[in-house]
C-alpha positions in Angstrom: -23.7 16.8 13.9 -24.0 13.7 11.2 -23.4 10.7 12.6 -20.1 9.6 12.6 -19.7 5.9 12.1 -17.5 4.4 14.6 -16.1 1.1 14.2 -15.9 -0.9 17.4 -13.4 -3.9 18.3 -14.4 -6.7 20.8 -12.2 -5.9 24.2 -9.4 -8.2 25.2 -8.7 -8.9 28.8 -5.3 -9.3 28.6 -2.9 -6.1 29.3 -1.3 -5.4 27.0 -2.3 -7.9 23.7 0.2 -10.0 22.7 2.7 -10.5 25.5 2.8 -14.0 27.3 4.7 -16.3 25.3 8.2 -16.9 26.7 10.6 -16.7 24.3 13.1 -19.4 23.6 16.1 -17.4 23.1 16.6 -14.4 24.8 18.1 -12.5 21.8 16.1 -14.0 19.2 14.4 -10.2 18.8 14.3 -7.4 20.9 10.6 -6.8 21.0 8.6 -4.5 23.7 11.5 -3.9 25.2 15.0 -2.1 24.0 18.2 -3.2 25.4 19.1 0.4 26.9 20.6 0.9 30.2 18.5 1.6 33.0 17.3 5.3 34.1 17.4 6.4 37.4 14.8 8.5 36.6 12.9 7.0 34.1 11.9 3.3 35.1 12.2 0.9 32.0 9.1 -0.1 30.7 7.9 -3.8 29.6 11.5 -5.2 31.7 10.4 -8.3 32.1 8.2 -9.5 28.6 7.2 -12.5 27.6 4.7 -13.0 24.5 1.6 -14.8 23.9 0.7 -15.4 20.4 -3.4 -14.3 19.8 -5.2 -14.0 16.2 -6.8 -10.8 16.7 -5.3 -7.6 15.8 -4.5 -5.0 18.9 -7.6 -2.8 19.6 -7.4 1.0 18.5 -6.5 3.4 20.7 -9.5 4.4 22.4 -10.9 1.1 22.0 -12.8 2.3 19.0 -11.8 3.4 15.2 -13.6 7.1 14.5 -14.2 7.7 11.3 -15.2 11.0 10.3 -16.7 11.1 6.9 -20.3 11.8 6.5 -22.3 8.2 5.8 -23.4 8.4 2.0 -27.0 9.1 2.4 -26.3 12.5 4.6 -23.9 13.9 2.0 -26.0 15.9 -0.4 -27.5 17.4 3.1 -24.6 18.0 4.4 -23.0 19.9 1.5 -26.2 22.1 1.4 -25.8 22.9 5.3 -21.9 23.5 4.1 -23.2 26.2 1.5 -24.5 28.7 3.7 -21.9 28.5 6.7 -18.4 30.9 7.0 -15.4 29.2 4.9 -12.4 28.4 6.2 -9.9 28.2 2.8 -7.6 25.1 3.9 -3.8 24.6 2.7 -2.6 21.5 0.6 -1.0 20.2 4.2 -4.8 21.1 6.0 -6.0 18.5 3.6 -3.6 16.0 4.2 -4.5 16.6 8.1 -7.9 16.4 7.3 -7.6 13.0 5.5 -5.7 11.7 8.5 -8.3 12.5 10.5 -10.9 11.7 8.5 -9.7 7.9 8.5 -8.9 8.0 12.2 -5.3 7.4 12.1 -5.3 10.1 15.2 -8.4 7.7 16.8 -9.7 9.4 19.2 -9.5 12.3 18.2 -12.7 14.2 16.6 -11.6 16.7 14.6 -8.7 19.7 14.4 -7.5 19.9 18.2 -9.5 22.4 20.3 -6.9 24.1 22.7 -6.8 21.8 26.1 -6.0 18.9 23.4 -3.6 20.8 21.7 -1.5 22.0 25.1 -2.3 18.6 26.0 -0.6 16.9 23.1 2.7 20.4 23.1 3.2 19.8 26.7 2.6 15.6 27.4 2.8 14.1 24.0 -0.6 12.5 25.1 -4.1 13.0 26.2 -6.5 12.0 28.5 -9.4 10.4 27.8 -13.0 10.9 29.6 -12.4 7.4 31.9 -9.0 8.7 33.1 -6.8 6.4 30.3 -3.7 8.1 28.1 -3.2 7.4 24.3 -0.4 9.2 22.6 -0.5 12.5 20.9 2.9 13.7 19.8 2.1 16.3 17.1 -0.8 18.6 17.0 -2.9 18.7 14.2 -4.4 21.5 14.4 -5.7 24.1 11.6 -4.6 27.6 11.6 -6.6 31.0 10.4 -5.5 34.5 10.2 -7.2 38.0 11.4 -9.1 37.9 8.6 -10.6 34.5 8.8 -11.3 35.0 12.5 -13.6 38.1 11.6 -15.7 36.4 9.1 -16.1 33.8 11.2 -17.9 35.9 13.9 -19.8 34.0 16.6 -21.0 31.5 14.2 -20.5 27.9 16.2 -19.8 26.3 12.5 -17.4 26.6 9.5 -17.1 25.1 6.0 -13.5 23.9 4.9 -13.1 24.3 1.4 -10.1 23.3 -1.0 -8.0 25.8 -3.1 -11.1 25.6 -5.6 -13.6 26.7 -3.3 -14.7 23.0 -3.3 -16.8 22.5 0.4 -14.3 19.6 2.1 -15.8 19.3 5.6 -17.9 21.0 8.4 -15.9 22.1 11.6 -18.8 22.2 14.7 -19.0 23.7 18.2 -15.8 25.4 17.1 -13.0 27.0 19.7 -10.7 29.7 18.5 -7.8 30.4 20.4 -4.1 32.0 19.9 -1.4 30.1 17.7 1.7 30.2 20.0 3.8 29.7 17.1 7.1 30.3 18.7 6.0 27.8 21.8 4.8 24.8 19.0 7.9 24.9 17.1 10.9 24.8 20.0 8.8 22.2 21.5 8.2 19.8 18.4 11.6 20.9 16.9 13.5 21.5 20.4 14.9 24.7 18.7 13.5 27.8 16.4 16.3 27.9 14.0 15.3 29.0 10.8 15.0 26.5 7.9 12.8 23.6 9.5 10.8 22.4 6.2 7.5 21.6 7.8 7.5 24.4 10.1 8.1 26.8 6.9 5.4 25.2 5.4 3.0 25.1 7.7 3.8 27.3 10.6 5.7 30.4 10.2 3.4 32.1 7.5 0.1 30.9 8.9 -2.2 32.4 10.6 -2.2 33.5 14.2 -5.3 32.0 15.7 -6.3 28.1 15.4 -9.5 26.8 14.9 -10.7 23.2 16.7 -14.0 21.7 16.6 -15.7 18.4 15.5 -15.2 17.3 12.0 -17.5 15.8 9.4 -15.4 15.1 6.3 -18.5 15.2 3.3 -16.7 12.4 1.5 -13.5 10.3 1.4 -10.6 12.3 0.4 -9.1 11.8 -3.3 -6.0 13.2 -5.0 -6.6 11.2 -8.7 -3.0 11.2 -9.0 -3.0 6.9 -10.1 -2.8 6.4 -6.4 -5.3 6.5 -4.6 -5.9 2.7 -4.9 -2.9 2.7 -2.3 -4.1 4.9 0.0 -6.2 2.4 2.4 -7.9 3.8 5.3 -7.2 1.9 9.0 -10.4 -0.1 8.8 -9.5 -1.0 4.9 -5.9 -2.3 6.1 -7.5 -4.0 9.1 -9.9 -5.9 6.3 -7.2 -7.0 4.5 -5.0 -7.6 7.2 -7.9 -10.0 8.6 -8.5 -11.4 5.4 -5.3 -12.4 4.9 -5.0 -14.6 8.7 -2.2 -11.8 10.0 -1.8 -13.2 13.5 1.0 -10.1 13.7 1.6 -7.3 11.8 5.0 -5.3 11.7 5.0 -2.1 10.4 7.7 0.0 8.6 7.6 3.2 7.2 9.8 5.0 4.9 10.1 8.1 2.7 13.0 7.0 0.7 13.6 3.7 -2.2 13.5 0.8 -0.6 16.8 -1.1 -1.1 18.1 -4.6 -0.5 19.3 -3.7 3.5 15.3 -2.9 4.3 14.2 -6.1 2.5 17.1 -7.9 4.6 15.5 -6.2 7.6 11.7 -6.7 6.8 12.5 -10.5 5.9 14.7 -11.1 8.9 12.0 -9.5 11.3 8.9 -12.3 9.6 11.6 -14.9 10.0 11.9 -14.1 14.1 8.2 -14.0 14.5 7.7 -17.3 12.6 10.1 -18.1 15.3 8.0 -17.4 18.3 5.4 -18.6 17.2 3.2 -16.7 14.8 1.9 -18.8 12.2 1.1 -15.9 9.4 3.3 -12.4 10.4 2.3 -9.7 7.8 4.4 -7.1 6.7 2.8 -3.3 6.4 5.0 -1.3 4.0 3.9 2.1 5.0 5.3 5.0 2.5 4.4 8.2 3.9 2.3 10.3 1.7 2.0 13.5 2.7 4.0 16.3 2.8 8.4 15.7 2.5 10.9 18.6 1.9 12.2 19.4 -1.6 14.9 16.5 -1.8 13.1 13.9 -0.6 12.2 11.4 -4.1 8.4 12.2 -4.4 5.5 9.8 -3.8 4.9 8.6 -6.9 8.6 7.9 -8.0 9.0 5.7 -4.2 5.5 4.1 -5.5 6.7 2.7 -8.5 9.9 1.8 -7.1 7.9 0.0 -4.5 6.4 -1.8 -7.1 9.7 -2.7 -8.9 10.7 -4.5 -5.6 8.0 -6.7 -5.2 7.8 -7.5 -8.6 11.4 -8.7 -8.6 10.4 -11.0 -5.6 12.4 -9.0 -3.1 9.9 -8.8 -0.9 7.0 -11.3 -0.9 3.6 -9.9 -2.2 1.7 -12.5 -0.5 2.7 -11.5 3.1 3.5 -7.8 2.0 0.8 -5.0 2.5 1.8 -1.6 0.7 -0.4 0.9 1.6 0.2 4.8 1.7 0.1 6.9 5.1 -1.5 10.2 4.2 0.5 12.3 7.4 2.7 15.1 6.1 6.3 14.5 7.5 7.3 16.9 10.0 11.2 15.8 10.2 10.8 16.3 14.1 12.9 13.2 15.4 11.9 11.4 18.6 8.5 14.1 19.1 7.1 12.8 15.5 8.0 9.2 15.5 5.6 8.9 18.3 2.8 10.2 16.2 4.2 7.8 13.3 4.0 4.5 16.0 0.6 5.7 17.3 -1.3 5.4 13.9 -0.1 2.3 13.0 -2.2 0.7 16.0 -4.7 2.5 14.6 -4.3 0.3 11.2 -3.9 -2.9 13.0 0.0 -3.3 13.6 1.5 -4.7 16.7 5.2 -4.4 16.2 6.6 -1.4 15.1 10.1 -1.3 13.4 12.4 1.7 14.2 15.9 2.2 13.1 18.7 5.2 13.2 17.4 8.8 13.8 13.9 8.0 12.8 11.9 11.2 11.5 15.5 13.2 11.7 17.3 15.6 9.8 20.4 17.8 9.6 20.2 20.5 11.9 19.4 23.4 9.2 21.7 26.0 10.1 24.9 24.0 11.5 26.4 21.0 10.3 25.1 18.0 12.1 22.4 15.9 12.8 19.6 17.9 14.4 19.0 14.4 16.7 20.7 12.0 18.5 20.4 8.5 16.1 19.3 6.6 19.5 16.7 8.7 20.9 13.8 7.6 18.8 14.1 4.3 19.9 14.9 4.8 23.1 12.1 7.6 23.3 9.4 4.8 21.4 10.4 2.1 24.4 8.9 4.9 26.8 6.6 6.8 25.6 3.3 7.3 27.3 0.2 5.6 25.6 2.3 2.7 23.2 2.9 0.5 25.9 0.9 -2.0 23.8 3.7 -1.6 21.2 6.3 -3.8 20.3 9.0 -1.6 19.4 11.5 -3.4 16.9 15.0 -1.4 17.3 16.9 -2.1 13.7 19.6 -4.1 13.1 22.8 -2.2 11.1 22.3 -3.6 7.7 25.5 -2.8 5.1 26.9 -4.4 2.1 28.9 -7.0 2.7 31.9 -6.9 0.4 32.8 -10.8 0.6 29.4 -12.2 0.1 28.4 -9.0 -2.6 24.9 -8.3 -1.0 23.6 -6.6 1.8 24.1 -8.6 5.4 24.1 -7.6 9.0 27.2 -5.6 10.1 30.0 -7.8 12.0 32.0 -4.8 13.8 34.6 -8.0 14.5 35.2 -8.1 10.3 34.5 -4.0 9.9 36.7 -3.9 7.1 34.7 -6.2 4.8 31.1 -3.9 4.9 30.4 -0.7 2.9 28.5 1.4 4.2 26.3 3.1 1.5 24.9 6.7 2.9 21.7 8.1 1.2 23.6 10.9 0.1 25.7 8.8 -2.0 22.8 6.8 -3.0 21.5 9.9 -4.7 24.6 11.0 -6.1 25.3 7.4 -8.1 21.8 8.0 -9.5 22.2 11.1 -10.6 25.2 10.3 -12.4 23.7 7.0 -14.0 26.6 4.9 -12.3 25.0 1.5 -10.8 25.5 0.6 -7.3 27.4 -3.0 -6.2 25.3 -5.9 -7.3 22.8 -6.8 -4.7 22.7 -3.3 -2.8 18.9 -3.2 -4.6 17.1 -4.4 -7.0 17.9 -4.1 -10.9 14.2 -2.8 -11.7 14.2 -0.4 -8.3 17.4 1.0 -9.3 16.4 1.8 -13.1 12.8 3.8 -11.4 15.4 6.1 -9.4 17.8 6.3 -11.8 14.6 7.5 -14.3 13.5 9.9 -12.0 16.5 12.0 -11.9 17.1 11.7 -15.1 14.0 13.0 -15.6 15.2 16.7 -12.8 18.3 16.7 -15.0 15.8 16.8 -18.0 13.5 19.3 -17.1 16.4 21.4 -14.9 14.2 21.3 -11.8 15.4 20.4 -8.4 12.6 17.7 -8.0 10.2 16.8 -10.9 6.4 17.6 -9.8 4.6 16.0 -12.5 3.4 12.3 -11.7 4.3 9.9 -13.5 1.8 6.3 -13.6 2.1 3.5 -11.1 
């Protein structure tokens, strides 16, 4: 196998980073711990936390960042090796798993799970490494091949991954094949089998019935030239930049939907109680995901320019604002998947994590409620195994205030004053080109998602695919 190149991070002796300094107010922010009555069962974590302020940025998990693309000089020998093994044909949402783990935003892991990682990861949401430790694993990435595939694969020990095109993506060595247990993966990322889970008919139902783990070698960095790749920075890029700018914290906060004045209120308030206990330079990691969303979700490059519009209005602050793209596809699997979500961003440097109602939820697709509880994410985040070196930061209720005309933290003792704004409704007033109170988001923001469906009602799609330039 090429040699990988493995990026290493001096060790800390301190466990875990970042927690020592006492706070001086109690509530001033609810960091690695959430304010949750206690379990009998399941004993808080992190009860008693104070918080030490350090420079560095929180190791990896694993202690080391794996990067799987072949070094430069090996390429041309790898793609010749590539020629003359079986092919394994991989799906638009393969690719986006292999760019994830290309990058090591699943650091540790290797490659597509083999199957004791992949029970490991359905039945604990973590795995073991080889010195006894636990990082977190929530979702299996793992690639999926029919009958077919599986015979032309015979008892070779290697496979080529090629694109749609036929173009050779990666090598998959000292390969395991082993039955897809559809049913089994999907009630236990989902918690139920009901037909009409978005990812799961994407990726899961259709697919093949065996799966196919090994060791990857990626033969060069993964590209879409779509206009945005220049977003897409790996973990070691962000931890660059993140270094380069002095971040002595790093808060992350991912999104799939337009950023509007309650996140910047959020985002802004969060820097404000770091400054607070002490951090000199807190950076903010504006995270869109990138991968794959279901149909009425506002596509990537729509939420990219809209991203844009908001910095460039000076919502947000570009000089202590990183917007990158995550390349995960989105599962919509509630508490199970926000764990995945938490887990890469140590991988990219962050150290406080912000989560906020039904994180990675959805309506339940066949009756007519949520398919979560709203609290469980968090609540699930403050325990899972393998984060314990993550700050978890619950949100605050942000709605517009009536009195004041902009978006402020909700007072239940003066209810009657805030609007509450749903997404649904968001939507609908773009659609129908009607604007939104003043201040509930930017002027430029607004315009971008008032364009874009403008631009469905246009073309009479559902959701526009063509891109449009950021």
């Amino acid at each position: 196998m090429a040699s990988m190149s493995t990026t290493a991070f001096p060790k800390t002796t301190t466990t875990p980073p970042f927690l020592s300094h006492p706070l001086a107010k109690p509530d001033s922010l609810i960091a690695a711990t959430v304010s949750f009555p206690r379990s009998r069962t399941l004993p808080r974590r992190r009860a008693t936390t104070t918080l030490r302020v350090r420079s560095a940025l929180i190791q990896p998990d694993g202690g080391k960042l794996v990067e799987l693309v072949v070094p430069e000089p090996r390429r041309r020998e790898k793609k010749h090796e590539a020629a003359d093994l079986p092919r394994v044909k991989l799906t638009e949402v393969d690719l986006q798993w292999t760019h994830v783990l290309s990058e090591g935003w699943a650091s540790p892991l290797r490659g597509f799970m083999r199957e004791s990682e992949f029970l490991q990861t359905l039945h604990f949401n973590s795995l073991r490494l080889d010195d006894g430790s636990v990082v977190n694993m929530s979702v299996p990435i793992v690639l999926a091949i029919d009958d077919e595939q599986k015979a032309l694969v015979g008892g070779s020990k290697s496979v080529a991954l090629v694109d749609a095109d036929d173009n050779p993506i990666a090598i998959l060595s000292d390969i395991e094949i082993y039955k897809h247990p559809k049913e089994e993966r999907i009630a236990r990322t989902w918690g139920t089998t009901a037909p009409g889970l978005p990812y799961a008919e994407e990726a899961i139902t259709n697919a093949g019935n065996w799966l196919i783990g090994g060791d990857l070698e990626v033969l060069e960095p993964v590209k879409y030239n779509d206009g945005l790749d220049r977003f897409r920075l790996s973990p070691f890029e962000l931890r660059k930049e993140l270094e380069k700018r002095g971040a002595d914290a790093v808060f992350a906060f991912q999104l799939r939907n337009p950023v509007h004045n309650g996140h910047a209120l959020l985002m802004t308030d969060t820097r404000r109680r770091l400054l607070e206990m002490g951090y000199k330079n807190p950076i903010l990691l504006l995270h869109p995901l990138g991968g794959f969303t279901k149909a009425d979700d506002v596509p990537l490059s729509w939420r990219m320019k809209q991203h844009e519009k908001v910095l460039e209005d000076g919502v947000l602050d570009p000089e202590t604002t990183v917007v990158s793209i995550f390349p995960s596809p989105m599962l919509y699997a509630g508490p199970t998947e926000v764990q995945w979500h938490a887990k890469a961003r140590i991988n990219a440097g962050a150290n406080f994590y912000i989560v906020g109602r039904d994180p990675a939820g959805m309506g339940h697709p066949v009756e007519k409620r949520d398919l979560y509880d709203a609290d469980h994410g968090k609540k699930v985040l403050s325990m899972a195994p393998g984060l314990e070196r993550l700050n978890i930061l619950p949100f605050r209720v942000a709605a517009y205030d009536k009195t004041q005309g902009k978006m402020a933290f909700f007072d239940p003792s003066r209810a009657q004053d805030f609007l509450f704004i749903s997404g649904t409704r968001m939507r609908g007033l773009a659609k129908n080109k009607e604007s939104p109170p003043d201040g509930f988001m930017c002027p430029g923001g607004w315009k971008v998602l008032v364009d874009y469906y403008d631009s469905l009602s246009l073309t009479g799609n559902t959701r526009l695919p063509e891109k449009v330039p950021v």
